[in-house]
C-alpha positions in Angstrom: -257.9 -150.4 -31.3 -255.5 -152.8 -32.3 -256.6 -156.5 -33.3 -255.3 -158.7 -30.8 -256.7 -162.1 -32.3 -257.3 -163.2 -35.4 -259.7 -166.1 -36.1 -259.8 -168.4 -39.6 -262.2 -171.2 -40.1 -260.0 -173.5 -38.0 -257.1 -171.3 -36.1 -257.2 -168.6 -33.5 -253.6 -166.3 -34.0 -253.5 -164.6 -30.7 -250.8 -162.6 -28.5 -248.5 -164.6 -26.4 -248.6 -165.4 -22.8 -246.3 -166.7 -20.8 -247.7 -169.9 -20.3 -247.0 -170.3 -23.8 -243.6 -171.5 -23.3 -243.1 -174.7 -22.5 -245.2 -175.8 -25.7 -243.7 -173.3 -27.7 -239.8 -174.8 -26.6 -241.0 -178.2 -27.3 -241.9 -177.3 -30.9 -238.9 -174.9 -31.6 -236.2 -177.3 -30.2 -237.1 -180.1 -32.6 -234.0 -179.5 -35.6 -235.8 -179.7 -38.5 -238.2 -176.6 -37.5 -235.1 -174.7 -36.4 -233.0 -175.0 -38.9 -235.5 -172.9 -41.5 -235.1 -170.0 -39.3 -232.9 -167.3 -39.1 -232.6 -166.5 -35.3 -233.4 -169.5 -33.4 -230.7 -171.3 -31.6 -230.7 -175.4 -31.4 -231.5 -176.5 -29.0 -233.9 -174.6 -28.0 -235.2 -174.2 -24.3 -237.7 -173.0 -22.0 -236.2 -170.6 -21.2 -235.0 -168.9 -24.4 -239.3 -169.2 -25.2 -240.0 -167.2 -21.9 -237.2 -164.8 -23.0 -238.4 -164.6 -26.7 -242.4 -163.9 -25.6 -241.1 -161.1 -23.2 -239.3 -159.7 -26.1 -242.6 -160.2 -28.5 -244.6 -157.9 -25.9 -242.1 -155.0 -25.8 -242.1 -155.2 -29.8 -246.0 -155.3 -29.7 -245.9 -152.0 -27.4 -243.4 -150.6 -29.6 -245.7 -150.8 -32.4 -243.3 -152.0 -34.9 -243.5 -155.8 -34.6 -247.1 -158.2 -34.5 -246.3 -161.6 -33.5 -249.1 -163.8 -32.8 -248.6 -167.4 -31.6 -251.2 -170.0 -33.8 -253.4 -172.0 -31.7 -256.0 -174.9 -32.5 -259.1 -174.1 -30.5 -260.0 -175.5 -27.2 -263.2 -177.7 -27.2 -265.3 -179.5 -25.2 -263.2 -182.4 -25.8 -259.3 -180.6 -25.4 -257.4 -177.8 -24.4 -256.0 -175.4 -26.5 -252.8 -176.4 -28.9 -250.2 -174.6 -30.0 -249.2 -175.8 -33.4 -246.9 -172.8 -34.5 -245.8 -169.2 -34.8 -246.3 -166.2 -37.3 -245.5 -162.5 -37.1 -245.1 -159.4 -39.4 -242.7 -156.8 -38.4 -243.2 -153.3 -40.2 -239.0 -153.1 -41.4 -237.5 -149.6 -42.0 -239.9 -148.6 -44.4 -243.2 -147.5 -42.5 -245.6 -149.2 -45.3 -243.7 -152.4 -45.5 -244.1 -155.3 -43.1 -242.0 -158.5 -43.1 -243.9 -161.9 -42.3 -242.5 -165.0 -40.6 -243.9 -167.8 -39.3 -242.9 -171.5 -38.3 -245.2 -174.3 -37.2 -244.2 -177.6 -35.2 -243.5 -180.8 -37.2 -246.3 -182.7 -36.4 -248.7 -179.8 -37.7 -247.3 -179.6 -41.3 -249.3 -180.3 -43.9 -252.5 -179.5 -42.7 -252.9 -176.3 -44.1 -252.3 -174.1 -41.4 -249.6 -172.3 -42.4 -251.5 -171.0 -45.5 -254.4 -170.3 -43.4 -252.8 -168.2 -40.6 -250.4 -166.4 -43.4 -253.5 -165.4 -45.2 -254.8 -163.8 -42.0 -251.9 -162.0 -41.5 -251.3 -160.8 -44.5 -255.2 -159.0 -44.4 -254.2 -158.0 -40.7 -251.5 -156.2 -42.7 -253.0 -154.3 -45.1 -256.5 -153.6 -42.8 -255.4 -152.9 -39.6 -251.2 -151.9 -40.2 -252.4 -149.7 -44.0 -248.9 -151.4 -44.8 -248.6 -151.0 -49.1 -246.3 -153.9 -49.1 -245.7 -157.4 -46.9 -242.3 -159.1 -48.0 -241.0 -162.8 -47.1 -237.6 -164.5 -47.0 -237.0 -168.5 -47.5 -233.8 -170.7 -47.5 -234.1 -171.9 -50.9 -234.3 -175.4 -50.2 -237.5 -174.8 -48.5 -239.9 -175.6 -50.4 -243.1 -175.5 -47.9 -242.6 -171.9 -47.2 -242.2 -171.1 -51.0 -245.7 -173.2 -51.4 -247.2 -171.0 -48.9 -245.7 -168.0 -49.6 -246.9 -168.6 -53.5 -250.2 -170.1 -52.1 -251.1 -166.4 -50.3 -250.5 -164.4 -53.7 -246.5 -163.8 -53.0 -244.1 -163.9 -55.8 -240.2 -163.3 -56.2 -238.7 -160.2 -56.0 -235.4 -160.7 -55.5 -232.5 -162.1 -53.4 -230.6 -161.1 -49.9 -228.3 -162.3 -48.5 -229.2 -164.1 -44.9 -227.5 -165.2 -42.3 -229.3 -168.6 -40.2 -227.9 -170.5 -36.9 -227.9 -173.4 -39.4 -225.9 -172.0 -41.8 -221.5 -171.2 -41.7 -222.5 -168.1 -43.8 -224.5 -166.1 -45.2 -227.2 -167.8 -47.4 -228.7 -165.6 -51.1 -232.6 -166.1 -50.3 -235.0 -165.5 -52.6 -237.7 -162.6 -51.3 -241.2 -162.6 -51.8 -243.5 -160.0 -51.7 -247.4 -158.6 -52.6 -248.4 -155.2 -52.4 -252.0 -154.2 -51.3 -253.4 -153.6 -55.0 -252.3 -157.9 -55.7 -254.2 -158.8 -52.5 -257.2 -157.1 -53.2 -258.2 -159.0 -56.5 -258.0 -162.2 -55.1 -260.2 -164.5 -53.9 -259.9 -165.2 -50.3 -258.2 -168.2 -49.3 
């Protein structure tokens, strides 16, 4: 069976629910998130969230496409937060995955994209066999390079991408391990 959470030291990645969308609209429709990302319309509603986790589900089922919504913990002091996003969808090779991910404003900096990328990634290799996970970023985004580099990734290249944010296509640099890189290093 399929892993349908993932726990770090200080996150829980688990599938979305519906409930989900309110806080996941409010951290999406704030500009400077959405304009890193390729798909994501400004502003950004309830409504497109409820639309976007019923769309995550059918790619789950499919089995082609993992995205997990990043949560802080509930305690015995507060409820469960959503801080941000990630995913890895298997592309048209069988043994490659490509990973995304976005996290709310107020939740940068603290590590947690790092954290819930290096999660996925092992989801990746353990649980999908993928050989190879690969990663786009607008090159003026310097915290996904950092996190991208921080998880083992390096450059491997450039395509072409197109983003709501942008009037055209934009040359990204792509990152990338394969499972041999990953499994020398220490874990994160």
């Amino acid at each position: 069976m399929l892993k349908q959470c993932l726990v770090t030291d200080r996150l829980m990645l688990r599938r979305h629910r519906r409930s989900d969308a309110r806080a996941i609209a409010e951290l999406l429709d704030d500009w400077d998130v959405a304009r890193w990302l390729t798909a994501i319309p400004h502003p950004y509603t309830r409504r497109d969230a409820i639309d976007w986790i019923a769309q995550c589900e059918r790619n789950w089922v499919s089995g082609k496409d993992y995205q997990f919504v990043v949560v802080e913990p509930a305690s015995f002091t507060r409820r469960e937060t959503i801080v941000g996003h990630i995913g890895l969808a298997v592309t048209g090779s069988p043994d490659t995955g490509e990973l995304g991910y976005w996290f709310g404003r107020r939740y940068w900096g603290h590590g947690y994209g790092r954290e819930a990328a290096a999660a996925v990634l092992a989801f990746g290799f353990d649980c999908l066999r993928l050989d190879r996970v690969e990663a786009a970023s607008l090159p003026g985004n310097r915290w996904s390079r950092s996190i991208l580099t921080a998880i083992g990734m390096r450059q491997n290249g450039i395509r072409l991408l197109s983003f709501h944010a942008e009037p055209a296509p934009v040359a990204c640099p792509i990152y990338q391990i394969i499972r041999a890189e990953l499994a020398g290093r220490k874990p994160i």
